[in-house]
Biotite code that builds the C-alpha atoms (Angstrom):
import biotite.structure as struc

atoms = struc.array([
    struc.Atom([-23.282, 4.007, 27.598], chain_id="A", res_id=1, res_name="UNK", atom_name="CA", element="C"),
    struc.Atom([-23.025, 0.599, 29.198], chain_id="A", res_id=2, res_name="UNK", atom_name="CA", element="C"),
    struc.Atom([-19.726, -0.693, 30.228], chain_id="A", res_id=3, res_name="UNK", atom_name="CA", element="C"),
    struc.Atom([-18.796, -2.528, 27.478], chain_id="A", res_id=4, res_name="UNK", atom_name="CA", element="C"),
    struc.Atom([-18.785, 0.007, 25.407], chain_id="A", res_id=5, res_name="UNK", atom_name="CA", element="C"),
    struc.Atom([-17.186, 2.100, 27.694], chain_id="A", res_id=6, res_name="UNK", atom_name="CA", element="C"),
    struc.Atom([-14.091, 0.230, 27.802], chain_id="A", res_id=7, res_name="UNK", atom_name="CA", element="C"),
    struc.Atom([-13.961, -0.110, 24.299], chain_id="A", res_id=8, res_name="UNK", atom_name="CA", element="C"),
    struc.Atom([-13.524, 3.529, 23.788], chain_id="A", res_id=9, res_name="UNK", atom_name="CA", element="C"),
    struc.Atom([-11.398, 3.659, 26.876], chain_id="A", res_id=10, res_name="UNK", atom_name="CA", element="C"),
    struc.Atom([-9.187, 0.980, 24.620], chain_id="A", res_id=11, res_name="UNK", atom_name="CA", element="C"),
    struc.Atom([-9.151, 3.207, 21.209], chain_id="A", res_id=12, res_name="UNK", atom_name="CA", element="C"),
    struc.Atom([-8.418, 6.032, 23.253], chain_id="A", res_id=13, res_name="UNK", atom_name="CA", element="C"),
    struc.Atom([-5.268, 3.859, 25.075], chain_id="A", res_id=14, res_name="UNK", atom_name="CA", element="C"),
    struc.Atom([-4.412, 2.462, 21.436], chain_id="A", res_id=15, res_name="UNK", atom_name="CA", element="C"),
    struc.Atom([-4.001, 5.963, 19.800], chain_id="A", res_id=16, res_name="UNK", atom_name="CA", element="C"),
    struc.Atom([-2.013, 7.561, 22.691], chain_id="A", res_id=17, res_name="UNK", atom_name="CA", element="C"),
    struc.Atom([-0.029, 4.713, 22.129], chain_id="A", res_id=18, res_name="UNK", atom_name="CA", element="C"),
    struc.Atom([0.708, 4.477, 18.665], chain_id="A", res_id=19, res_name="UNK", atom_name="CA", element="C"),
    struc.Atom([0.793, 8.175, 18.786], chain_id="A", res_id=20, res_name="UNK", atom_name="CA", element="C"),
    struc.Atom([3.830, 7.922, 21.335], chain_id="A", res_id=21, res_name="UNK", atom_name="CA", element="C"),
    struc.Atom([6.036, 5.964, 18.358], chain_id="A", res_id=22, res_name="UNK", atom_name="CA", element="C"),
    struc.Atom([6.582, 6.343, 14.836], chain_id="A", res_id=23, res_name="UNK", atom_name="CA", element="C"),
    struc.Atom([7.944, 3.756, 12.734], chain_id="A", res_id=24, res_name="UNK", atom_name="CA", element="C"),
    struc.Atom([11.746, 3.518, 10.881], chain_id="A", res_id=25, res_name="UNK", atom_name="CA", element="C"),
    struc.Atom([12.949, 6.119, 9.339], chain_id="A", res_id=26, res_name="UNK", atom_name="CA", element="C"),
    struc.Atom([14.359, 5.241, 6.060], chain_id="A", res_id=27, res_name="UNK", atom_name="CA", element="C"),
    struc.Atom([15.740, 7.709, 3.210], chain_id="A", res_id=28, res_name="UNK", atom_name="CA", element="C"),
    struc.Atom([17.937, 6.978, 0.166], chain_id="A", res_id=29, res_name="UNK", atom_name="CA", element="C"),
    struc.Atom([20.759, 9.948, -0.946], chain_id="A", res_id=30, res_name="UNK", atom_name="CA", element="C"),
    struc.Atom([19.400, 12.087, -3.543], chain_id="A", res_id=31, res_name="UNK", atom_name="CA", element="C"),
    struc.Atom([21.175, 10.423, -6.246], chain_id="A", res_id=32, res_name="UNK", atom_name="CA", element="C"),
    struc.Atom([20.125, 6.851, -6.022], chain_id="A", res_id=33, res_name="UNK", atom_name="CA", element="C"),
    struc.Atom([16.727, 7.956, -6.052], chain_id="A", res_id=34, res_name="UNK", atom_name="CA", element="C"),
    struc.Atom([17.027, 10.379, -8.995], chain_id="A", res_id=35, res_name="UNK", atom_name="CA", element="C"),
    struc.Atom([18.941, 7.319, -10.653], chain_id="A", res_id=36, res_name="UNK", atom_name="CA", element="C"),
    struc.Atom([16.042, 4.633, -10.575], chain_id="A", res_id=37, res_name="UNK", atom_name="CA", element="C"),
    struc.Atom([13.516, 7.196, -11.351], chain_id="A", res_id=38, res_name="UNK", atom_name="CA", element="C"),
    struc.Atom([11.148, 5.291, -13.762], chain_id="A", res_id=39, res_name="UNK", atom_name="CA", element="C"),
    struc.Atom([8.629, 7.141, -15.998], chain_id="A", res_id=40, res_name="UNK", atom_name="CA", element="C"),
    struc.Atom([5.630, 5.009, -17.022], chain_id="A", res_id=41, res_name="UNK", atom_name="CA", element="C"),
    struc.Atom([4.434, 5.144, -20.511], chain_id="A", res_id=42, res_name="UNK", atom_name="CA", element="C"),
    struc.Atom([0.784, 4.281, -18.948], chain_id="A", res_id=43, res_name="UNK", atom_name="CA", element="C"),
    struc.Atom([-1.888, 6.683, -18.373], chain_id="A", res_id=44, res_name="UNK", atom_name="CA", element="C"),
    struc.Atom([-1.760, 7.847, -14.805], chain_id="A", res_id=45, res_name="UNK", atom_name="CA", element="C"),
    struc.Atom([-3.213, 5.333, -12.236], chain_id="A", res_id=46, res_name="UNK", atom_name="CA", element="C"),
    struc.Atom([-3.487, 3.672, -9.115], chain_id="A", res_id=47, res_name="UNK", atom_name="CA", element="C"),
    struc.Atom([-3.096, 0.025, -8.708], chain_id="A", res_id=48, res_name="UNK", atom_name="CA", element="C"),
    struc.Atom([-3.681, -1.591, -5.046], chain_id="A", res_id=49, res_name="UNK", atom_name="CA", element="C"),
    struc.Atom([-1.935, -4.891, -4.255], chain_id="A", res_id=50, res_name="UNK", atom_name="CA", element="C"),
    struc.Atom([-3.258, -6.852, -1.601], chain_id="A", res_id=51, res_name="UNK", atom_name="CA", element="C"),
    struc.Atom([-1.625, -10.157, -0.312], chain_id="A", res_id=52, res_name="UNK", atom_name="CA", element="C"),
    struc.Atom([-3.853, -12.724, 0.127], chain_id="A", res_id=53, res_name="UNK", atom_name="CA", element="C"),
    struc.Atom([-3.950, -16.092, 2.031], chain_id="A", res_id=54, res_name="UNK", atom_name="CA", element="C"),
    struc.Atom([-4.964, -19.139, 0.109], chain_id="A", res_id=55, res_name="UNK", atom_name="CA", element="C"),
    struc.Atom([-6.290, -21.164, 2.951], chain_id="A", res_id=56, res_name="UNK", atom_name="CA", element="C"),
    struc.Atom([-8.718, -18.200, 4.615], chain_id="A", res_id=57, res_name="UNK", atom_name="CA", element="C"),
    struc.Atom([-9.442, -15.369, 2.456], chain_id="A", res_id=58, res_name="UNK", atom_name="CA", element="C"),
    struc.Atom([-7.857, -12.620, 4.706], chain_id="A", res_id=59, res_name="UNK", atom_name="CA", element="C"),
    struc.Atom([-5.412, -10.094, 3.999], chain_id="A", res_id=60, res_name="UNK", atom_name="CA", element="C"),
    struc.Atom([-1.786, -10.032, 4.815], chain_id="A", res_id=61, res_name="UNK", atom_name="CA", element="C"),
    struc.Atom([-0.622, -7.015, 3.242], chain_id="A", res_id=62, res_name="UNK", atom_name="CA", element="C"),
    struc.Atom([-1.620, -4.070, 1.609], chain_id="A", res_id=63, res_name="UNK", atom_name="CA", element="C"),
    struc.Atom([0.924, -1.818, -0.825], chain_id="A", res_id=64, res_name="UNK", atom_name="CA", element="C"),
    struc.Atom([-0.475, 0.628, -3.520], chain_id="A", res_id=65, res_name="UNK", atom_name="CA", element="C"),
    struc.Atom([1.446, 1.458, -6.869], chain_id="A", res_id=66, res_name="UNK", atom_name="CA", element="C"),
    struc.Atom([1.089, 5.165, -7.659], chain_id="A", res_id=67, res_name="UNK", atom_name="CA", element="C"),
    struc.Atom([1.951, 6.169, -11.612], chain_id="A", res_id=68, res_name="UNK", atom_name="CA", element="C"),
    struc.Atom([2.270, 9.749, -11.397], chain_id="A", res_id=69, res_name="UNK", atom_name="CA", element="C"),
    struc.Atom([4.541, 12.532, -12.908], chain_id="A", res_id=70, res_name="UNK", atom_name="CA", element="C"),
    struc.Atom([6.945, 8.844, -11.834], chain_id="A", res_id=71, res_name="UNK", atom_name="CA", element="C"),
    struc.Atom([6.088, 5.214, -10.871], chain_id="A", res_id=72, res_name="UNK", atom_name="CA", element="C"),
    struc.Atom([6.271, 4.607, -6.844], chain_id="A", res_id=73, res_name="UNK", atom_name="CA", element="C"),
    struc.Atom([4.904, 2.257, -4.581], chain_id="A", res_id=74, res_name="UNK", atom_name="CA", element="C"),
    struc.Atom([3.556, 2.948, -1.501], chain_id="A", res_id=75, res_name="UNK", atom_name="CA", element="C"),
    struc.Atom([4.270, 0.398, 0.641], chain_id="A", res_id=76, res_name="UNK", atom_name="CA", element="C"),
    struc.Atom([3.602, 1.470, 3.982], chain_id="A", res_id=77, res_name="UNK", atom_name="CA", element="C"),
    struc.Atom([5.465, -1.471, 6.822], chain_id="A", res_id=78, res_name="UNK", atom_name="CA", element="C"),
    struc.Atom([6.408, -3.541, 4.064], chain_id="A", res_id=79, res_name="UNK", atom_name="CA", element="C"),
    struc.Atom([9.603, -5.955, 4.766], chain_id="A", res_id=80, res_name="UNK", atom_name="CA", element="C"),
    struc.Atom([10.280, -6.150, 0.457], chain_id="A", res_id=81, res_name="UNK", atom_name="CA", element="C"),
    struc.Atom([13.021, -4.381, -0.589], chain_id="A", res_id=82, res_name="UNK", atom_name="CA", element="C"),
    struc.Atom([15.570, -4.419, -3.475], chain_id="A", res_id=83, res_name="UNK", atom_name="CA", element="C"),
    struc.Atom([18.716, -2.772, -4.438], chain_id="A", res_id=84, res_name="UNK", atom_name="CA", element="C"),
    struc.Atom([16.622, -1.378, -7.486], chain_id="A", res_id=85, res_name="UNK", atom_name="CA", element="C"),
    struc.Atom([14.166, -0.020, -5.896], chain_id="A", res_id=86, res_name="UNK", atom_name="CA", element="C"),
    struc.Atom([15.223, 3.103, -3.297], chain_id="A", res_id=87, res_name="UNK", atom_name="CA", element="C"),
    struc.Atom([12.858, 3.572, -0.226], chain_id="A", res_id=88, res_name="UNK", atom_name="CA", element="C"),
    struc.Atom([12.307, 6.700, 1.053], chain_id="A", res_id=89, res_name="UNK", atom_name="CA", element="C"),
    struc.Atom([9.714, 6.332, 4.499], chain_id="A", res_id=90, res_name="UNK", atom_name="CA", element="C"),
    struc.Atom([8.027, 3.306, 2.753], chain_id="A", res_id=91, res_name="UNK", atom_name="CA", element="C"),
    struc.Atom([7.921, 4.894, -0.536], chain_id="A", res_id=92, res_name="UNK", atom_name="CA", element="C"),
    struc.Atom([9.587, 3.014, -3.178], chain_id="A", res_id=93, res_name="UNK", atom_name="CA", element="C"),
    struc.Atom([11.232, 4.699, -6.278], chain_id="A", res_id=94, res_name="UNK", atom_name="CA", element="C"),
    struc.Atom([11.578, 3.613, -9.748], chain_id="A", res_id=95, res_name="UNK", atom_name="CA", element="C"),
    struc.Atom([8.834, 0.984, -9.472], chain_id="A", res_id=96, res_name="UNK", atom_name="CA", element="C"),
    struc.Atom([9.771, -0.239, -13.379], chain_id="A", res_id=97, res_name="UNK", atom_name="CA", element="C"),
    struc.Atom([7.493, -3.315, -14.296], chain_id="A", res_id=98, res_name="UNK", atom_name="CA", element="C"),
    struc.Atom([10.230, -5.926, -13.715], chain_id="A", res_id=99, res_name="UNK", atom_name="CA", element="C"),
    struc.Atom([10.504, -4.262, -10.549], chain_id="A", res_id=100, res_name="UNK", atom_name="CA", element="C"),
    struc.Atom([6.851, -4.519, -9.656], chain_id="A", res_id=101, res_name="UNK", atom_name="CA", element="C"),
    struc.Atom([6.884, -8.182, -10.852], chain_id="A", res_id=102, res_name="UNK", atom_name="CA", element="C"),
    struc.Atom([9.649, -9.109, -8.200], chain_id="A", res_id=103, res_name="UNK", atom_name="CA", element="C"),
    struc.Atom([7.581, -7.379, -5.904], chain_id="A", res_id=104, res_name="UNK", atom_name="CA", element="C"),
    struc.Atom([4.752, -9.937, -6.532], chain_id="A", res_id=105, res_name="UNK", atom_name="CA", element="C"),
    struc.Atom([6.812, -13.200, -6.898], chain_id="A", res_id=106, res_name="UNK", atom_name="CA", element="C"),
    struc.Atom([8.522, -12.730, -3.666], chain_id="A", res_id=107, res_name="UNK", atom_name="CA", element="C"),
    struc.Atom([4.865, -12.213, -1.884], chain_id="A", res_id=108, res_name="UNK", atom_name="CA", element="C"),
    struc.Atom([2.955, -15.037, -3.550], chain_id="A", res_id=109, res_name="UNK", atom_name="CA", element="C"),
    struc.Atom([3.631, -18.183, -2.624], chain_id="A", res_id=110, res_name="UNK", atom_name="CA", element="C"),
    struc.Atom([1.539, -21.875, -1.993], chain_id="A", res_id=111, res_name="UNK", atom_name="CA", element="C"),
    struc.Atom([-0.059, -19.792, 1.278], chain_id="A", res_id=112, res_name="UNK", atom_name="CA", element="C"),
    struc.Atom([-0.385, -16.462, -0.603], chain_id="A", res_id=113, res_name="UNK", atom_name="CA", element="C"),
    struc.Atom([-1.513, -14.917, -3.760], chain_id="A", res_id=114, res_name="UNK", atom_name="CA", element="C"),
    struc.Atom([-1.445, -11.070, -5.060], chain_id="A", res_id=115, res_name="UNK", atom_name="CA", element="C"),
    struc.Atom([-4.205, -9.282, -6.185], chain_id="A", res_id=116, res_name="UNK", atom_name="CA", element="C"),
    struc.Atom([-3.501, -6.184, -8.007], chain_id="A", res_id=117, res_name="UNK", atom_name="CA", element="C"),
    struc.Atom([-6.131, -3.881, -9.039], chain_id="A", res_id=118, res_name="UNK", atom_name="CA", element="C"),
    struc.Atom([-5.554, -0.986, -11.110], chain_id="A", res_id=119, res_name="UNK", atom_name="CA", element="C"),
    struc.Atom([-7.713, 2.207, -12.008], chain_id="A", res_id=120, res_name="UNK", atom_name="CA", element="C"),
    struc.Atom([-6.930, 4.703, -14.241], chain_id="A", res_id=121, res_name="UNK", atom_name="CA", element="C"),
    struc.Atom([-7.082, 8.398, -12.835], chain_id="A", res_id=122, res_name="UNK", atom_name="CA", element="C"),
    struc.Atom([-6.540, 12.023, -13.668], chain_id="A", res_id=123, res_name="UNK", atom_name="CA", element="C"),
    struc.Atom([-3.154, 13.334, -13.618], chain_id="A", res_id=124, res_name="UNK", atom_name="CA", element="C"),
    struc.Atom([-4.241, 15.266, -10.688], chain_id="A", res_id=125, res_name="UNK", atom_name="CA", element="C"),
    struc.Atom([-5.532, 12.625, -8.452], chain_id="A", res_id=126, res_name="UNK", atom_name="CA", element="C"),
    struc.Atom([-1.678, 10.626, -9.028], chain_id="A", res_id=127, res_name="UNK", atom_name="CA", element="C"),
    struc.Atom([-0.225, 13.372, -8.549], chain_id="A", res_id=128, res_name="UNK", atom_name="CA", element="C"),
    struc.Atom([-2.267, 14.562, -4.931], chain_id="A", res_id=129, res_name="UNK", atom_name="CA", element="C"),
    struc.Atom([-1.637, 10.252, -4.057], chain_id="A", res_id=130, res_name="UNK", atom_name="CA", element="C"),
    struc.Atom([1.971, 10.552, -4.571], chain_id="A", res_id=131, res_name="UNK", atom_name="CA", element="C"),
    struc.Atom([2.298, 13.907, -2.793], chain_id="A", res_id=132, res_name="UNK", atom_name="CA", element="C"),
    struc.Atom([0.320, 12.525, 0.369], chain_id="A", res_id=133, res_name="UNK", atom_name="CA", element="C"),
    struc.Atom([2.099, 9.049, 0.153], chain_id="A", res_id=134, res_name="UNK", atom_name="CA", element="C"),
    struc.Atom([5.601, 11.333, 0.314], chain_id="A", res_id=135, res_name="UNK", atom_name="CA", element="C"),
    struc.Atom([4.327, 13.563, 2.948], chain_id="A", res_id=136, res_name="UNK", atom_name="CA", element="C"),
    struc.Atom([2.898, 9.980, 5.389], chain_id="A", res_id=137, res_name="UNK", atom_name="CA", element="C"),
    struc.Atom([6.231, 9.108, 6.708], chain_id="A", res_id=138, res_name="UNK", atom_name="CA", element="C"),
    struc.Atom([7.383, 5.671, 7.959], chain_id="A", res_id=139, res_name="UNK", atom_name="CA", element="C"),
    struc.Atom([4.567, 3.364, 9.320], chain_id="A", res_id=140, res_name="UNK", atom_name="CA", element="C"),
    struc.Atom([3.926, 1.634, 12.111], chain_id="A", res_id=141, res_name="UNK", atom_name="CA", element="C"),
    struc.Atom([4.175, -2.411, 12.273], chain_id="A", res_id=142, res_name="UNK", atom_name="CA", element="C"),
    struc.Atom([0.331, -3.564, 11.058], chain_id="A", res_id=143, res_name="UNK", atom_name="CA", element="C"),
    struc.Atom([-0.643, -0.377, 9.771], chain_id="A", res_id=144, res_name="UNK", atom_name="CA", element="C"),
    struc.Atom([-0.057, -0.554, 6.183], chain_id="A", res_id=145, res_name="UNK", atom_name="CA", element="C"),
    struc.Atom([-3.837, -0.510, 5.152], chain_id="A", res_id=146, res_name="UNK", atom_name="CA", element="C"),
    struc.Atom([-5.022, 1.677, 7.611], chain_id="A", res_id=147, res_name="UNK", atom_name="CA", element="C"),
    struc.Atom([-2.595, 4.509, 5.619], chain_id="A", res_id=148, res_name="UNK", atom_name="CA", element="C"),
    struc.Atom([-3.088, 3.126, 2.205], chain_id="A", res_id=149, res_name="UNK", atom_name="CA", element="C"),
    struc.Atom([-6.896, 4.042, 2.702], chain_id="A", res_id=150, res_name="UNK", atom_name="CA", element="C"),
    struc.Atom([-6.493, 6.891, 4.507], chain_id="A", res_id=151, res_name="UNK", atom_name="CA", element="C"),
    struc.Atom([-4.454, 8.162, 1.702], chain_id="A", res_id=152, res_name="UNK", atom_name="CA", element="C"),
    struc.Atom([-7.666, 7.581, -0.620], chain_id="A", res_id=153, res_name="UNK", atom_name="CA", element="C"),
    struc.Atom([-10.138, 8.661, 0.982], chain_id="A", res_id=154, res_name="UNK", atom_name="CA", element="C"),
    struc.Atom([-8.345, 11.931, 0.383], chain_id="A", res_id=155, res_name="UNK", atom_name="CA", element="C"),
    struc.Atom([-8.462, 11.642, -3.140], chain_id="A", res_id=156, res_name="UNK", atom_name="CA", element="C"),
    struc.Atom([-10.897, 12.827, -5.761], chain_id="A", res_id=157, res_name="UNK", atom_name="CA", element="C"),
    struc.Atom([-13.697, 9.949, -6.717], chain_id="A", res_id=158, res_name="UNK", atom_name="CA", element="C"),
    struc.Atom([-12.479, 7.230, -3.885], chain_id="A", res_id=159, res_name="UNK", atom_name="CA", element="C"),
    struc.Atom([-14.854, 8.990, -0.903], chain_id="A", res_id=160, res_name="UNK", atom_name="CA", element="C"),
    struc.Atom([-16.429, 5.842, -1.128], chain_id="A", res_id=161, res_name="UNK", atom_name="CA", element="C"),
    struc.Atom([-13.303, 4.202, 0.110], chain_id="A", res_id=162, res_name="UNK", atom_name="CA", element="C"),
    struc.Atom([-13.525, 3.292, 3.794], chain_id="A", res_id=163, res_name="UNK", atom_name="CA", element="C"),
    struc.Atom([-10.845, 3.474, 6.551], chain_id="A", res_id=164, res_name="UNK", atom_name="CA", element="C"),
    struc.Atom([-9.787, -0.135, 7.859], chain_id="A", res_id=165, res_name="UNK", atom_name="CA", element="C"),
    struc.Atom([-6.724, -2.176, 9.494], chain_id="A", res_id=166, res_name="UNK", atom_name="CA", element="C"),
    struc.Atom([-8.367, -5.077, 7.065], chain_id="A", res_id=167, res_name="UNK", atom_name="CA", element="C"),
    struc.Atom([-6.273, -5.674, 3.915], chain_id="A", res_id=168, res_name="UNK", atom_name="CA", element="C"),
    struc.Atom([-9.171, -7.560, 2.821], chain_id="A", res_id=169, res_name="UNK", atom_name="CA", element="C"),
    struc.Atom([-11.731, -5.435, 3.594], chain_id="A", res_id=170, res_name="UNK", atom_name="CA", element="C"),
    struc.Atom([-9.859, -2.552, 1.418], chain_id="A", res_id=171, res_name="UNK", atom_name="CA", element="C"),
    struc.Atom([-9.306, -4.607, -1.308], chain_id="A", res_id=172, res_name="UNK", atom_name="CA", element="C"),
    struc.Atom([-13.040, -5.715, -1.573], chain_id="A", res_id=173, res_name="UNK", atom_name="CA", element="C"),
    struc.Atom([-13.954, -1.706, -0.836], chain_id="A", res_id=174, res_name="UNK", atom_name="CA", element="C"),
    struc.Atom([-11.883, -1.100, -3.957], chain_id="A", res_id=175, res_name="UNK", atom_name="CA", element="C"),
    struc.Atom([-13.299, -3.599, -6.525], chain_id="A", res_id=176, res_name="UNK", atom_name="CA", element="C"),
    struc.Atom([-16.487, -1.256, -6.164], chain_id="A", res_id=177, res_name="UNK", atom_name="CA", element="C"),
    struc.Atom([-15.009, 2.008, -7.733], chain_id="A", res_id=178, res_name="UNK", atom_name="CA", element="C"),
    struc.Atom([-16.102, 2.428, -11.531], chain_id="A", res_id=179, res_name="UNK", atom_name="CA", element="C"),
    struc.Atom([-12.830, 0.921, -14.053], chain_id="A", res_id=180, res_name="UNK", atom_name="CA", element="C"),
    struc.Atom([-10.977, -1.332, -11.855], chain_id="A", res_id=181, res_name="UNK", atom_name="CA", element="C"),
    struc.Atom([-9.307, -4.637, -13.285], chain_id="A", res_id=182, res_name="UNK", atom_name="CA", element="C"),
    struc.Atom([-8.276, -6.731, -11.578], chain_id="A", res_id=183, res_name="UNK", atom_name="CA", element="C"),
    struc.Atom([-5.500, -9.368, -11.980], chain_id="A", res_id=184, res_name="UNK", atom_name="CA", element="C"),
    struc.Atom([-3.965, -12.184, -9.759], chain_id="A", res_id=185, res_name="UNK", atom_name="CA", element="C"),
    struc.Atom([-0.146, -13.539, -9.172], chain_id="A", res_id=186, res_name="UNK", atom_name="CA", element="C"),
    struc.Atom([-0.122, -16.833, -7.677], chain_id="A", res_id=187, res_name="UNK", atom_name="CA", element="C"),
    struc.Atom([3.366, -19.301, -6.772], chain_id="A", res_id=188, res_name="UNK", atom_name="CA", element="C"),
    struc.Atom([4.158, -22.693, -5.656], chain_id="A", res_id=189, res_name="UNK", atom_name="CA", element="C"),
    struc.Atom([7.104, -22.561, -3.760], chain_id="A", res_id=190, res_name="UNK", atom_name="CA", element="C"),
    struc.Atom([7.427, -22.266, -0.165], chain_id="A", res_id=191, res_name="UNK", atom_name="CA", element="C"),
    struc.Atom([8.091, -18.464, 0.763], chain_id="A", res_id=192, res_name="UNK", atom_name="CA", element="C"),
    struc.Atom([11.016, -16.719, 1.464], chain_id="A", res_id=193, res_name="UNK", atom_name="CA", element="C"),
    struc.Atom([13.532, -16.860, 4.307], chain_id="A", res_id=194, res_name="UNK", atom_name="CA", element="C"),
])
């Protein structure tokens, strides 16, 4: 091994001790707040990734993946969005109706950004097995929101193909090669948010 990529390694190894070390913010809504937004899709069971992207360079900003299951949640691992509407419990959101899901994507898009959301229909099982693992994930780390979303997939039933990356991007391209996905885009003009 030369010494390049010896310290490389030696850096993974220092980078996962380290994030290892820390876990990210605990946040959990009471019982009945979440019970009280609980939204129940009339849609087939999917999954629909939404990746924030900017206008100027291509790359990825963000990464968040809606999960319709036996309910409608959002995964939305070190995401700073959050409503009244929508209870969080460790970065999963509750009640994700589709007005809901629409604020989501106006108050990402914006003259830097767009959102691209692309949605695949699954079996009942497969929601079911993403909204159990997105649950049991706990809060995320700063940065890390794709490197969970597709390590929640490749756990899943007919997304092997999915690769693990940091790369919103990446993940997003990754995903527009599974077998049914359709994709649509959100684009703004104003400024952003404060």
């Amino acid at each position: 091994m030369g010494l390049m990529s010896f310290f490389r390694v030696l850096l993974l190894v220092l980078l996962s001790i380290t994030v290892s070390a820390c876990g990210g913010k605990s946040v959990w809504a009471p019982d009945a707040e979440v019970e009280k937004r609980r939204y129940v899709s009339p849609d087939d069971p999917y999954l629909m990734l939404k990746t924030m992207i900017n206008n100027r360079t291509g790359s990825g900003g963000h990464a968040a993946l809606v999960i319709n299951a036996s309910e409608t949640v959002m995964y939305d691992p070190a995401g700073r969005w959050s409503h009244p509407l929508g209870p969080e419990r460790n970065d999963v959101v509750y009640g994700m109706f589709p007005e809901l899901e629409e604020n989501y994507d106006n108050w990402h898009a914006r003259v830097t950004h767009h959102v691209v959301n692309q949605k695949i229909y699954v079996s009942s099982a497969t929601a079911e097995k993403a909204f159990a693992l997105a649950k049991a994930a706990g809060p995320s780390l700063d940065a890390q929101c794709t490197l969970n979303i597709s390590g929640l997939l490749m756990q899943l039933e007919g997304f092997q193909a999915i690769q693990r990356t940091y790369f919103p991007a990446k993940l997003m391209r990754n995903f527009a090669d599974l077998p049914g996905v359709t994709t649509t885009k959100v684009y703004q003009t104003d400024e952003g948010r404060s």
